[in-house]
C-alpha positions as CSV (number, residue, x, y, z in Angstrom):
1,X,-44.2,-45.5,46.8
2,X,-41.8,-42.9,47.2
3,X,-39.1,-45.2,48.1
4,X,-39.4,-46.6,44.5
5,X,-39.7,-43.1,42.8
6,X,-36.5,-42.1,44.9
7,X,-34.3,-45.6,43.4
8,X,-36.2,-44.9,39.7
9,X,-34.7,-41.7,39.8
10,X,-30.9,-42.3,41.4
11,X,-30.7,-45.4,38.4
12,X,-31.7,-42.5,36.2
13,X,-29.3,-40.2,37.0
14,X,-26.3,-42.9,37.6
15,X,-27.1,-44.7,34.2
16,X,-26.1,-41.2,32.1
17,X,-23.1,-40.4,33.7
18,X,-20.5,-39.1,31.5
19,X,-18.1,-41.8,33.0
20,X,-20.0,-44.6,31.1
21,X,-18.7,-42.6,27.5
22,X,-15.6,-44.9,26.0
23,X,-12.8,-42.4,26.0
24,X,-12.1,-41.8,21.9
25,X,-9.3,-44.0,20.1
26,X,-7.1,-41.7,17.9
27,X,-6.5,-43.8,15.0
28,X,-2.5,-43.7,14.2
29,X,-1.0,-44.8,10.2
30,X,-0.7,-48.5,10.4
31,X,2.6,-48.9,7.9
32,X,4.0,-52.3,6.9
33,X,6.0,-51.1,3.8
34,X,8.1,-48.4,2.9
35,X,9.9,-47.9,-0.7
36,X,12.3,-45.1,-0.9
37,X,12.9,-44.9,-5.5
38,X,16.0,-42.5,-6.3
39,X,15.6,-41.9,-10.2
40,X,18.8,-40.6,-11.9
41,X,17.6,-37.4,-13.6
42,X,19.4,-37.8,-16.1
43,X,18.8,-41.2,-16.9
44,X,15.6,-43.2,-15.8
45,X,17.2,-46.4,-16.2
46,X,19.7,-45.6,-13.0
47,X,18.0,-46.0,-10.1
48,X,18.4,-46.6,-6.5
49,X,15.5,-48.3,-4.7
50,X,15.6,-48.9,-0.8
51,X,13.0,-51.1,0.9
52,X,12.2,-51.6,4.5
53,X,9.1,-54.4,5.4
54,X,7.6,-55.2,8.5
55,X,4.7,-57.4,8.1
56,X,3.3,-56.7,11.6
57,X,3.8,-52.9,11.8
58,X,6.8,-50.8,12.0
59,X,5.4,-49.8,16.1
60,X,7.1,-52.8,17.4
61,X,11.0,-52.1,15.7
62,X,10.9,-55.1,13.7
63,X,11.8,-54.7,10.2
64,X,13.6,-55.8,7.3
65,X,15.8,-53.4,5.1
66,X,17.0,-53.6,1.5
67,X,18.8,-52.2,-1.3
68,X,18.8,-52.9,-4.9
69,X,21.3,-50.6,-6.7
70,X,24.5,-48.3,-6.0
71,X,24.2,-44.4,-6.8
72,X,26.1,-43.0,-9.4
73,X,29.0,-40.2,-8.3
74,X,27.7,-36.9,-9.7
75,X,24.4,-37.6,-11.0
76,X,21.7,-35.8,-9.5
77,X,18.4,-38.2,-8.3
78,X,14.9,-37.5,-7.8
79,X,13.0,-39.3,-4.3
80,X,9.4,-41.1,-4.9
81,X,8.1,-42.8,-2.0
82,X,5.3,-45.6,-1.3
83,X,4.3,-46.1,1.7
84,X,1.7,-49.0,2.3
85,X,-0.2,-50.7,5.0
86,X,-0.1,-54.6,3.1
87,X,-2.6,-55.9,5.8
88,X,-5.3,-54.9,3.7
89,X,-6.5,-56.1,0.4
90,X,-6.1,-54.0,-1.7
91,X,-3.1,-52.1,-0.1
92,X,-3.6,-49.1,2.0
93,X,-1.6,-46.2,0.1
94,X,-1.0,-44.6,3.3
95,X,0.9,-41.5,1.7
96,X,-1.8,-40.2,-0.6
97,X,-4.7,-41.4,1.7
98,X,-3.2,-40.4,5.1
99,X,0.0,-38.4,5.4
100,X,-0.4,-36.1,2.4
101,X,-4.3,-35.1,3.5
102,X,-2.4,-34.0,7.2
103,X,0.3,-32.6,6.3
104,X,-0.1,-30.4,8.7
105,X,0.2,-32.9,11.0
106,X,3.4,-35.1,9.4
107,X,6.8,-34.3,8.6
108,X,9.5,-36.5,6.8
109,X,13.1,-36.0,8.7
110,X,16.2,-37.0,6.6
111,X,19.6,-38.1,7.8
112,X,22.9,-39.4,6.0
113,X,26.0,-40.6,7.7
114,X,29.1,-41.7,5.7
115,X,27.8,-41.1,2.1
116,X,28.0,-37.9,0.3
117,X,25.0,-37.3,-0.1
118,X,23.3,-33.7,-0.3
119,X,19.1,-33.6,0.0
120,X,17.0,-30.6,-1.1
121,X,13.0,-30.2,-0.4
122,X,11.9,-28.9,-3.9
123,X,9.6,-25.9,-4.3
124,X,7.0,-28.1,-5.2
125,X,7.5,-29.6,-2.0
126,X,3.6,-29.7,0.0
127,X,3.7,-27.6,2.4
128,X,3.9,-29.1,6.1
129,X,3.5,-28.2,9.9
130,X,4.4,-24.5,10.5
131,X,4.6,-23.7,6.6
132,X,7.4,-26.1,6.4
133,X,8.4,-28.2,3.3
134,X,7.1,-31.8,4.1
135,X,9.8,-33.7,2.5
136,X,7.7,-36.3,-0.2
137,X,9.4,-34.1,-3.4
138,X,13.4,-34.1,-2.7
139,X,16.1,-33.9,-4.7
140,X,19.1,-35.8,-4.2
141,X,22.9,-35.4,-5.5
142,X,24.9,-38.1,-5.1
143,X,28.9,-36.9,-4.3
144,X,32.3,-38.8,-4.3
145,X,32.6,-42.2,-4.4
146,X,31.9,-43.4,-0.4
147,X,29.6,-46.1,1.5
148,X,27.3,-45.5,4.7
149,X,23.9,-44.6,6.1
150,X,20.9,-43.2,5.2
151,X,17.8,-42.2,7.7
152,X,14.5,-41.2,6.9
153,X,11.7,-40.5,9.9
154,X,8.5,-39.4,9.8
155,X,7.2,-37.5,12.9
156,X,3.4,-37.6,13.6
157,X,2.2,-33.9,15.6
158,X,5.5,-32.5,15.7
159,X,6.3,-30.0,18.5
160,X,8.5,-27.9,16.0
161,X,10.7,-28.7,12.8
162,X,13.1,-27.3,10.9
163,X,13.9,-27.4,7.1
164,X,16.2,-24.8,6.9
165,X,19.3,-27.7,6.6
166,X,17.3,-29.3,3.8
167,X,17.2,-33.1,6.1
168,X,15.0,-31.5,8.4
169,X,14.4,-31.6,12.0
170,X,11.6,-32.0,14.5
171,X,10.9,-32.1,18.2
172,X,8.1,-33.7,20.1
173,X,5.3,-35.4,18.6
174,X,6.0,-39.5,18.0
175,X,7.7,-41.4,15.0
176,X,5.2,-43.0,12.6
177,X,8.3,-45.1,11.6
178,X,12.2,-44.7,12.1
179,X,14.6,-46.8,9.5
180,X,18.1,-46.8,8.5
181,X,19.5,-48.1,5.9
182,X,23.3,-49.4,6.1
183,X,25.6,-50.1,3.3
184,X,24.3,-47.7,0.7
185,X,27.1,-46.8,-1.5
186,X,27.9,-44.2,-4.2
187,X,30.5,-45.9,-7.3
């Protein structure tokens, strides 16, 4: 009898073990679509609109980029971005449902290379890790006449970042998504 009280017990005890708990999935932003819309300021009917798809994810580095529209020399341009997950039905806005709810936890990261182009984070900018400016309401001026690059990342739990050079910066943390565009000109 006590031999079968003894096994009762050591099931017992071996049965609610923490080791049988699933270790917990952190649930990342599934992207599949990203619109970058430059608006002319001046005039709404000017506008620069880069695309970037990846129908699978943007985790495994496949993706298709595309421009529609040259930027004007001089004119000044405001930044709206979409940002979607198109595996669902309807479309996941990932921006206003995920990113902007944790800011805290997101921030964009700019780059040009080529084109003279100058970025500011406006003050209505929401605010981002460390009291930073995210980087969702830029401003844009579009220089002389040239033809290159233009980067945009966003960083998910950041180490640090740095928007003091207006294209920002960060350190640690992993990219949600990292796209170039090449060939974007200012006539």
């Amino acid at each position: 009898m006590s031999a079968i009280i003894c096994l009762a017990l050591s099931t017992s005890f071996t049965s609610c073990s923490d080791d049988d708990d699933p270790d917990p999935v952190l649930e990342e932003e599934f992207i599949t679509n990203l619109t970058l819309t430059f608006t002319n300021t001046a005039d709404a009917t000017d506008s620069v609109v880069l695309f970037s798809t990846a129908p699978d994810g943007f985790e495994d580095g496949t993706s298709t980029e595309n421009i529609v529209g040259t930027f004007s020399a001089g004119a000044t341009y405001s930044l709206s971005l979409e940002i979607l997950n198109e595996q669902e039905d309807p479309a996941d806005d990932i921006l206003n449902d995920d990113i902007i709810p944790e800011a805290d936890e997101h921030f964009f990261a700019y780059a040009v290379n080529g084109i003279n182009l100058t970025m500011t984070r406006d003050a209505s900018d929401i605010a981002g890790p460390d009291g930073s400016k995210l980087g969702v309401n830029t401003t844009w001026v579009a220089g002389a006449i040239s033809n290159g690059n233009l980067q945009i990342r966003l960083i998910h739990e950041p180490t640090t970042v740095d928007d003091s050079d207006e294209f920002g910066s960060a350190t640690g943390g992993s990219e949600d998504f990292n796209i170039t565009w090449t060939g974007v000109a200012i006539l």
